[in-house]
KEZA-183351 format. One record per atom (N, C-alpha, C): residue in one letter; x negated, y negated, z negated. Coordinates in pm, whole numbers, padded with zeros to 5 digits, always signed. Each point is the difference from the previous one (the first is absolute). Example, Ala and Ser with C-alpha at 12.3 -4.5 7.8 and 13.67 -1.06 7.14 Angstrom:
<pts>
A-01319+00569-00780A+00089-00119+00000A-00090-00120+00000S+00035-00105+00072S-00082-00119-00006S+00077-00109-00073
</pts>
This chain:
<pts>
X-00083+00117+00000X+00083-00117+00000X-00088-00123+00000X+00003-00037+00063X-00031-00191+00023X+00052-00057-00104X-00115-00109-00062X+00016-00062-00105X+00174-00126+00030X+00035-00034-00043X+00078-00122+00004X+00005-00107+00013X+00045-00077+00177X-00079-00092-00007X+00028-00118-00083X-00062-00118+00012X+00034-00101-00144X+00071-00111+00138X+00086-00054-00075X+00087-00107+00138X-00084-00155-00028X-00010-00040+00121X-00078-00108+00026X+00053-00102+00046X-00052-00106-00040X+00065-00139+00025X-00067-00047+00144X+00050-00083+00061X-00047-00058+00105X-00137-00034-00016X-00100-00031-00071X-00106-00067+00021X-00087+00132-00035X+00099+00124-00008X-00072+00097+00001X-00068+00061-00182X+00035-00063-00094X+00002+00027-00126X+00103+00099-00056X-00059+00103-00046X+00093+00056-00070X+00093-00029-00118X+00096+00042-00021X+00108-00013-00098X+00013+00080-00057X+00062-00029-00155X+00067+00102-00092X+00105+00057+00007X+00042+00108-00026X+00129+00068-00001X+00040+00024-00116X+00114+00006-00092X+00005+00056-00062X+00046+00140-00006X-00099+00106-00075X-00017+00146+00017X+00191+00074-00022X+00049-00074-00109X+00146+00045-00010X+00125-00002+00093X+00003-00173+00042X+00090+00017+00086X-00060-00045+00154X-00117-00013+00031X-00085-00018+00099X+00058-00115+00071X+00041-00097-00056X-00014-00130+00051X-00090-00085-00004X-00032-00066+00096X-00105-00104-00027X+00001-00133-00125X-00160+00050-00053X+00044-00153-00135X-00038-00119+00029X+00093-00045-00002X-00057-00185+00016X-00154-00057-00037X-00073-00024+00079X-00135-00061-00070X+00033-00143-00091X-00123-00030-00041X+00060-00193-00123X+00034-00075+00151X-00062-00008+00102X+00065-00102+00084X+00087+00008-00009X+00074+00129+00059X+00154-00003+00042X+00102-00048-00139X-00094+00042-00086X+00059-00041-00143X+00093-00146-00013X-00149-00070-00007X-00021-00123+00015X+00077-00097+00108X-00028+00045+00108X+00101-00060+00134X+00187+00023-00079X+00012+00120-00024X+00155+00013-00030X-00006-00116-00134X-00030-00001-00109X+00006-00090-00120X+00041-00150+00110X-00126-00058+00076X-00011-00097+00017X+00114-00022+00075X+00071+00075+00113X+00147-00051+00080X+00071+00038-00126X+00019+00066-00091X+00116-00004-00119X-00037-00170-00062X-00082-00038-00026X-00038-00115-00057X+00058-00127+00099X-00047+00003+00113X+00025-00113+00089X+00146-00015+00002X+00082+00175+00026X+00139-00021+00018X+00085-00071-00163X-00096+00001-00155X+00056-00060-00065X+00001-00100-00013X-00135-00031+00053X+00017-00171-00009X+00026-00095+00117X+00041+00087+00088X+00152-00074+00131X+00119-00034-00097X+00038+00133-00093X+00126+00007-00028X+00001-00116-00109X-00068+00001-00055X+00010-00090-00081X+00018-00200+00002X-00051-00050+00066X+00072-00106+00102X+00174+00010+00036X-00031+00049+00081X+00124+00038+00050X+00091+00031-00136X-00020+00088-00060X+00132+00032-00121X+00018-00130-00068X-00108-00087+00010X+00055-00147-00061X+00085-00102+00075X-00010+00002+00095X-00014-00064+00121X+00208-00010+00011X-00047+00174+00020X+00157+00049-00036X+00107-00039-00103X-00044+00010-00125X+00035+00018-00127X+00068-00207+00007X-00116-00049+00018X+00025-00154+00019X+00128-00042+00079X-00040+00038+00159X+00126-00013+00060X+00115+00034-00045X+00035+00113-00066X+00120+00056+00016X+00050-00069-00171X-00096-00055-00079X+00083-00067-00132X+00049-00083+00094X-00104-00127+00063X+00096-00127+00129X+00100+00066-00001X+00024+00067+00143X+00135+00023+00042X+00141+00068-00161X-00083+00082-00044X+00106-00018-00123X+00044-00150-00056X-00026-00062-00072X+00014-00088-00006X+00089-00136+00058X-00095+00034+00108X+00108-00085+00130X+00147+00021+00011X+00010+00139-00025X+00145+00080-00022X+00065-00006-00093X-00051-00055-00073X+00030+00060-00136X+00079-00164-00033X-00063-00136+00024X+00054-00134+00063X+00075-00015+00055X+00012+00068+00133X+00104+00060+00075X+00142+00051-00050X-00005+00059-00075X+00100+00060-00073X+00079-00112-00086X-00139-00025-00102X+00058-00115-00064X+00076-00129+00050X-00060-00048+00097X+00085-00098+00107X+00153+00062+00043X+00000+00124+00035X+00145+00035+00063X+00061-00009-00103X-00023+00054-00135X+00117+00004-00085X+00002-00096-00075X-00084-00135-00003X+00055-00137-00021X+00076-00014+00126X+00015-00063+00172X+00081-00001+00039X+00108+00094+00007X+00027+00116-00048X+00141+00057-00008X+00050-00036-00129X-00057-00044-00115X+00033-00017-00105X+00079-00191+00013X-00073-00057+00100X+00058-00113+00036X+00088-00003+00070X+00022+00090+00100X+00116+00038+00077X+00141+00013-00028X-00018+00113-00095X+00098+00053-00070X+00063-00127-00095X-00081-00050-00059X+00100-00121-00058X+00056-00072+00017X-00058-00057+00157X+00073-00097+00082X+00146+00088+00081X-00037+00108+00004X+00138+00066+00052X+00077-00018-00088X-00027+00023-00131X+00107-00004-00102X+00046-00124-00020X-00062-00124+00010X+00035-00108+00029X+00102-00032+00073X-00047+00038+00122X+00107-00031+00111X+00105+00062+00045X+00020+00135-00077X+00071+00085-00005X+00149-00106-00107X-00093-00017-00129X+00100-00083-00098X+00025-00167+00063X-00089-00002+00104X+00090-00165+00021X+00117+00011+00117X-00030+00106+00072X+00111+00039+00093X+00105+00038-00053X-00004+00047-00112X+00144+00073-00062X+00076-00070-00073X-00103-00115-00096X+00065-00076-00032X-00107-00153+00028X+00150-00119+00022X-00058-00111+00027X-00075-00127-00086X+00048+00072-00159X-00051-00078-00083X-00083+00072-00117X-00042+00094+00077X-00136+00101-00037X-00119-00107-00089X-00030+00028-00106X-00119-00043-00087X-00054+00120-00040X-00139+00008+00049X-00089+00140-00024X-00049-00057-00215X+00019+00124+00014X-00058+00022-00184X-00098-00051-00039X-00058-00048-00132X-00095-00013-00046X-00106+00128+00013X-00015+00161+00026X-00073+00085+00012X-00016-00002+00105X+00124-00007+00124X-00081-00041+00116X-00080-00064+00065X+00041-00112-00090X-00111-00142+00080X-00112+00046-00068X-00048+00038-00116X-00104+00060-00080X-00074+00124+00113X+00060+00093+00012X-00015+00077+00117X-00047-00032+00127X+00066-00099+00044X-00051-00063+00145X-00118-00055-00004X-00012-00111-00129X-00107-00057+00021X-00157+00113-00055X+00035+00100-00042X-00121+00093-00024X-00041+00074+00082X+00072+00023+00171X+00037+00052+00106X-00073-00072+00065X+00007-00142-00048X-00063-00099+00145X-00133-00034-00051X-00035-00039-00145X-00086+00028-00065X-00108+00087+00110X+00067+00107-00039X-00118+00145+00003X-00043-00010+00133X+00108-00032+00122X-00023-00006+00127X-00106-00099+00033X+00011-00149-00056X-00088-00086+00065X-00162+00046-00041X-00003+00045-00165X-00100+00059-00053X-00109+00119+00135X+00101+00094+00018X-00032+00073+00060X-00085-00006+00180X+00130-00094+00063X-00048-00069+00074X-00097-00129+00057X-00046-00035-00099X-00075-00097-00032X-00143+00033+00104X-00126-00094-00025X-00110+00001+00118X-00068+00055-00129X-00006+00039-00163X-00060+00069-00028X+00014+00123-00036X+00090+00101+00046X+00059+00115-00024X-00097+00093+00159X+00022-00071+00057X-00052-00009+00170X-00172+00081+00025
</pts>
């Protein structure tokens, strides 16, 4: 029987096998090369996961304003319907002391909201 040959790398150097499951073992380069793309790919990710993380509080936020704005104008809405609902029905309609209290915390909140520093 002929000895076994040993598998060779391109530049013509032999390699290790391992005797158990006869796969080839990584030398420290190959080691080393894999560490270093695991490394590079963490510190891509890392940028980026901020980058991310940043944007997407913004756009929360933005939404989140958003929201708040609609339900001051429906909250202003709704009162003026009720308003005009009670001056149509009747002609000598006087809105309540809680309403006018109401309205003006409605319009309050709206100009607040809408304002150039909410923006």
């Amino acid at each position: 029987m002929w000895p076994a040959r040993r598998p060779r790398t391109r530049t013509g150097k032999t390699v290790t096998a391992c005797k158990r499951t006869g796969r080839i073992l990584a030398t420290w380069g190959q080691g080393f090369l894999l560490l270093t793309l695991i490394m590079i790919i963490l510190a891509g990710m890392m940028p980026v996961t901020i980058v991310m993380l940043s944007l997407n509080h913004y756009f929360y936020m933005q939404r989140r304003l958003t929201d708040v704005r609609l339900e001051a104008i429906h909250e202003v809405n709704w009162l003026l319907a009720q308003f005009l609902t009670n001056c149509t029905a009747e002609r000598d309609y006087v809105p309540s002391e809680n309403f006018l209290q109401s309205f003006r915390a409605a319009t309050a909140k709206t100009r607040a909201l809408f304002s150039g520093t909410t923006c």
